[in-house]
Every structure is written in C-alpha cells, then in structure tokens.
N, C-alpha and C positions, 0 to 999 in steps of 0.2 A: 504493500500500500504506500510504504514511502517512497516507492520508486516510482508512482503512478503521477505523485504530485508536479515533480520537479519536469517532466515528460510534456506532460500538460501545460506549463505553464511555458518548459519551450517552444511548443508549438504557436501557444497564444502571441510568442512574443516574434516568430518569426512570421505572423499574419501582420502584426499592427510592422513591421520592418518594409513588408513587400508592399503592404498599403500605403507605408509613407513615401517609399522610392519609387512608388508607380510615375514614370514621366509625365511631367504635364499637359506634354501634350497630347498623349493617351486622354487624360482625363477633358480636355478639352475639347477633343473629337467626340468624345461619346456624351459629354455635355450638349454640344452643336447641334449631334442627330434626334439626341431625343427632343429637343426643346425647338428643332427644323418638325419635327412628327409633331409634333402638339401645334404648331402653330398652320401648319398645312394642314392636317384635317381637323381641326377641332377648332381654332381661332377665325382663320381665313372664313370657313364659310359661313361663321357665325356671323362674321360682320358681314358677309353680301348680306346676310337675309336681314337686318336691319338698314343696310345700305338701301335695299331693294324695295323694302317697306316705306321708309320715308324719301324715295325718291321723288316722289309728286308733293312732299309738304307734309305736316303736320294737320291738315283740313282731312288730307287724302285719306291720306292713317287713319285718324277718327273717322270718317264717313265710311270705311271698308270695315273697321272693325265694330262699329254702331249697327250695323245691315242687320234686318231680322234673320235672315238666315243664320249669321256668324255669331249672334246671342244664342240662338237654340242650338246647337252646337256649342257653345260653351257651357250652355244651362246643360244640355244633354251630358258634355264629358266631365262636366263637375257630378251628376247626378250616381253617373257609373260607378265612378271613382269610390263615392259612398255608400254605395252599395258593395260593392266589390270589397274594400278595401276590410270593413268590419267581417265579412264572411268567412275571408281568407286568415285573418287574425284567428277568429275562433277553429277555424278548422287546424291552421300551423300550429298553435299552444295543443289543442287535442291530439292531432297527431304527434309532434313532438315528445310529449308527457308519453305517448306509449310505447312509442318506439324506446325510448331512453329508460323509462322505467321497471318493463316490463319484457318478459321474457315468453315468445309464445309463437306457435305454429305460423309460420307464413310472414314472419316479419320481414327477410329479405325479400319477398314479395312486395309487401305495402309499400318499402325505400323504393323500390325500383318502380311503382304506381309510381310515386311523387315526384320521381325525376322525370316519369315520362315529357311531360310538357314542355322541358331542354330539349328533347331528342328532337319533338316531332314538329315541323313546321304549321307556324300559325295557318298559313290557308289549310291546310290538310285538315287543322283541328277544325276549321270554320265549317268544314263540307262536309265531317264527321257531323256536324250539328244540322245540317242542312238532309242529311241524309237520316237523321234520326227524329227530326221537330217539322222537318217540312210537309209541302203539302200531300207527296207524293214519297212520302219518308215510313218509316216503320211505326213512329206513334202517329202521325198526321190523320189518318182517317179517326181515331179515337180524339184529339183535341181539336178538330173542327165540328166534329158532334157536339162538345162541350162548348164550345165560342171561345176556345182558347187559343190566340196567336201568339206562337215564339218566335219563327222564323218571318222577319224583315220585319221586327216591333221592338220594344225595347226589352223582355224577356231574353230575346235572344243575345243581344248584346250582352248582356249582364252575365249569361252563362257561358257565352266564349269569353269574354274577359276574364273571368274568374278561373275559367281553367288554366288559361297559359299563364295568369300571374298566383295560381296558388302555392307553386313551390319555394316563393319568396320568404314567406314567411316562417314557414314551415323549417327549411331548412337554416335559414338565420340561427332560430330557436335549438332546435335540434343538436347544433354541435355547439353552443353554451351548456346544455344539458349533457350532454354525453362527458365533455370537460370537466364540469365540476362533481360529478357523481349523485347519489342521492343519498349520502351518509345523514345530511341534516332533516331532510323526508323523513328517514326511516326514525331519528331519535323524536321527532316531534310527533309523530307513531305511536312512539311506545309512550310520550308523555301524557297520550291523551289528548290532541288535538287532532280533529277532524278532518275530514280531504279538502274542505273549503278554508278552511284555518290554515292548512298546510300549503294549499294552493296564495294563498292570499299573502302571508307573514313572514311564509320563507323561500318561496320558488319566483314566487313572480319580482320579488329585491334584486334577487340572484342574477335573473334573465332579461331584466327590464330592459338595459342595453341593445340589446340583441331586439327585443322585441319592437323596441321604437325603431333600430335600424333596419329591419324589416319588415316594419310598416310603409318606413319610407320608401324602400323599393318598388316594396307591392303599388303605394301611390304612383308615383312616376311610371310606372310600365304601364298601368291602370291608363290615363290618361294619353299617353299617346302611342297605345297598342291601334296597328293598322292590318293587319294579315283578314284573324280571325273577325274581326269587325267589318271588314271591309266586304266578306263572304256573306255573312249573315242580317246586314243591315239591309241591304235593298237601295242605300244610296235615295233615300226621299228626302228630300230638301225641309230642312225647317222640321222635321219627325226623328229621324231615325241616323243622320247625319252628326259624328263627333268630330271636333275639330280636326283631326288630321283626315278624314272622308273631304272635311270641307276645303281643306286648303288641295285635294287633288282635284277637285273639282273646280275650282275658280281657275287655278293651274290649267285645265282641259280647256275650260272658259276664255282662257286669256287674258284673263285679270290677273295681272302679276301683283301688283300694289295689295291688292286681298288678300292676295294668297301668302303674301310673306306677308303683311300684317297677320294674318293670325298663326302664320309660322312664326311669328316673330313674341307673341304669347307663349306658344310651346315652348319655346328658347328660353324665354324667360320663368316659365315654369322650371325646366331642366335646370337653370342657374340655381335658382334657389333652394330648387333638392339637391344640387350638390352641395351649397354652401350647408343647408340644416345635416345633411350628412355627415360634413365633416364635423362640425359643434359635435354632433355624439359621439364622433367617434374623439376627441380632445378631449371631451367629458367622461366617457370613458376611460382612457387612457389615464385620465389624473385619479378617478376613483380607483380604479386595479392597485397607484403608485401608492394612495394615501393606504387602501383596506391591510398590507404590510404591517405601517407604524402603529396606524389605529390598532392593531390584535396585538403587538407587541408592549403596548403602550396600557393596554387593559392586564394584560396579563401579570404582571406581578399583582397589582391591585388584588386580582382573584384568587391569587394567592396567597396575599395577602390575610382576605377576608374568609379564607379558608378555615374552620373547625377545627382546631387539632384533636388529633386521635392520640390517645392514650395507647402505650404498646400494652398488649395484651401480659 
C-alpha cells in the first residue's frame, strides 16, 4: 500500500508536467477551432434570423408577430408545453423510483421502452400515431363512433409531443437515483415514515437538481418539437399550427420577415433555456461543494451530543 501512494502521485505529477508544457500553440489551434465551430453554427445563424426579422423595421416585426395566426400558434405551443411538460415529470419521477429502487422481471425491458424515442425518428413516431388514432387507423372507427378527434386536433399533438420528449425527464432523474442509492429510503422505512413522507422529505431534496434540469429539457424540446407534430397536426392555420408549423409555412408563403420573426421567439426561447440551465447546473454545482463541509461541520456536534454508554 505504500508503494501505491508514491506511484500515484507520480503519475499525477507527470499529467499536470505534460499539461503545463503543452505548446501554445497547440492550445491555440484547438482554442480557434472550437470557438470557429461555435460561432459558425451556432452564433452566425443566430444572428441572420434576427438580422432577417428586423430587416423591414421594428413596425414589421411587430405587425408579423401580432398576426392572428402567429398568437394561436404561440397560444397553441405554450399550451402543449403545459400539458406535456407536467405529464412527462410524473411519468420520469414514477418510472425512475422503479427502475432504481426496485428489482423485478422485465426491467431491462422498461430502460430500453424509455430510450426508444432516441432511436426512433420523430416522423416515424408521428405516423405511428397516425396509423393508430386516424381515420383509417386501428382505433379510428371506434373514436369516431364516440366524437373523438386525435389525429389533426390538438389531442394528437399533445401525445406525439409527449412521447419523443418523455425520456427527458425520466432519465435526468434516473441516474441521480441510481448514484446516490437508496440507503436513506430504506432507514426512513424502518423509522416509520410512509412512501409519501419518504417521497417528499428525503428523495425529492436529493433529486431536485436533476429534476428541474429535466424539466427544463423536456420544456425546450416540448416547444419546438417539429417531426412528430408536423405528421399529426394537419397544418390548419390558427387551430392546430405550433410555432415552428408556422414559421414553415410563412417560409412556403414567402414571408421571410414572419417567418424569422417568430423564428426569432424560438431563438429567444432556446437562449433562455440555456441560460436557466446553466443557473442549475452552478446551483448545483455549489450545493454538491457546500453538502461536504455542511456533514463535516454537523458531525462532531453529533457526536458530541451523543449518550455515553456505560461499558458493560
């Protein structure tokens, strides 16, 4: 064992050596290309579509993104969004909690369910929907008996959105839980606190991180998911139309100024989910650094405050 130490620490010392002598100009190239890549696709076209938006003016802007069309489409992909987004949370925390805490036939099953929606491309999932809800689909003659429309209404929306973005949260949750185990579950168990108790006081503290950070996910894909919405919407103006339906369609139209006006809302939606993304994850980050000192910092105290026992 003490030969293990000395070994290790040469090692460590001959990384921070090769890190310090790395040539500058190494670092310099590879500084250039990534921050050349960020700025070609990710900076660059961000500014055409604002460039492109207020090309005719600040009247223009306003009077494209005011149009009835471009509010019910906003109204629409806010509504999804709220739908969508609470769904997927309960369904992530439930699947999560089973996978990680529980041990039982078919699990690598269920993971491999939850990832499906990585694998499989949003139109495909759309025409899955289309082929199960439509008119001419496997349930379609039973919910047109009923006066039930999913396909090209906003039912259907809501359940291909919800499928391609449910692994967001699910999986967020999922490897916080596997990480920290369930030692503090099982003693709050044995104390006599309930599953809601348990759920509430000491699981959801734990994962909270994770769970706001894959809320936020699930929000952002939510909002400007185009494949499977694009399949199942029907494209009816002012109905069933989310803003990225609407900006292909001004697009088709030839209304450029429209069309990056309300491209240029998604743009500014994606900023701000990145910015609130990053806050959690810095918030994060500082809780992990403090919950160390805090548990070091209690612990004499409780020891402290500890009983002594008489030796038998």
């Amino acid at each position: 064992m003490t030969a293990v130490a000395p070994a290790i620490r040469s090692v460590a010392s001959r990384r921070q050596v090769g890190a310090a002598s790395e040539h500058p100009l190494v670092r310099w190239i590879l500084t250039s290309v990534a921050l050349g890549f960020v700025g070609l696709f990710l900076l660059v076209p961000l500014g055409i579509v604002f460039t492109e938006a207020f090309a005719k003016g600040i009247g223009a802007y306003l009077d494209a993104i005011l149009q009835d069309e471009a509010l019910a489409a906003m109204r629409l992909t806010l509504l999804i969004a709220a739908i969508v987004v609470p769904l997927n949370f309960v369904f992530g925390m439930a699947a999560a909690w089973v996978i990680a805490k529980y041990d039982f036939w078919g699990k690598s099953v269920l993971i491999t369910l939850i990832d499906l929606p990585f694998s499989v491309s949003p139109v495909i999932s759309g025409l899955i929907f289309v082929l199960l809800f439509g008119a001419q689909g496997w349930m379609g003659p039973f919910l047109d008996e009923h006066g039930i429309k999913v396909i090209f209404a906003v039912p259907g929306i809501v359940i291909a959105t919800a499928f391609v973005t449910f692994p967001l949260v699910a999986r967020e949750v999922l490897a916080i839980m596997q990480s920290q185990g369930s030692a503090e579950e099982e003693a709050a168990f044995m104390l006599g606190a309930s599953g809601w108790q348990i759920l509430r006081h000491v699981t959801l503290p734990k994962i909270r991180w994770g769970v706001l950070y894959g809320v936020i996910l699930c929000n952002a894909r939510a909002m400007v998911e185009f494949g499977a919405v694009s399949v199942v919407s029907g494209h009816v103006r002012g109905q069933t139309n989310t803003m990225p339906l609407e900006v292909e369609i001004l697009y088709n139209e030839y209304s450029f100024v429209g069309a990056f006006a309300v491209a240029s809302l998604l743009s500014l939606l994606a900023v701000v989910t990145l910015v609130f993304k990053k806050i959690v994850e810095i918030l994060s980050q500082q809780r992990v650094a403090k919950e160390p000192q805090h548990r070091s910092a209690l612990a004499p105290t409780a020891l402290g405050n500890a009983p002594e026992v008489e030796a038998p």
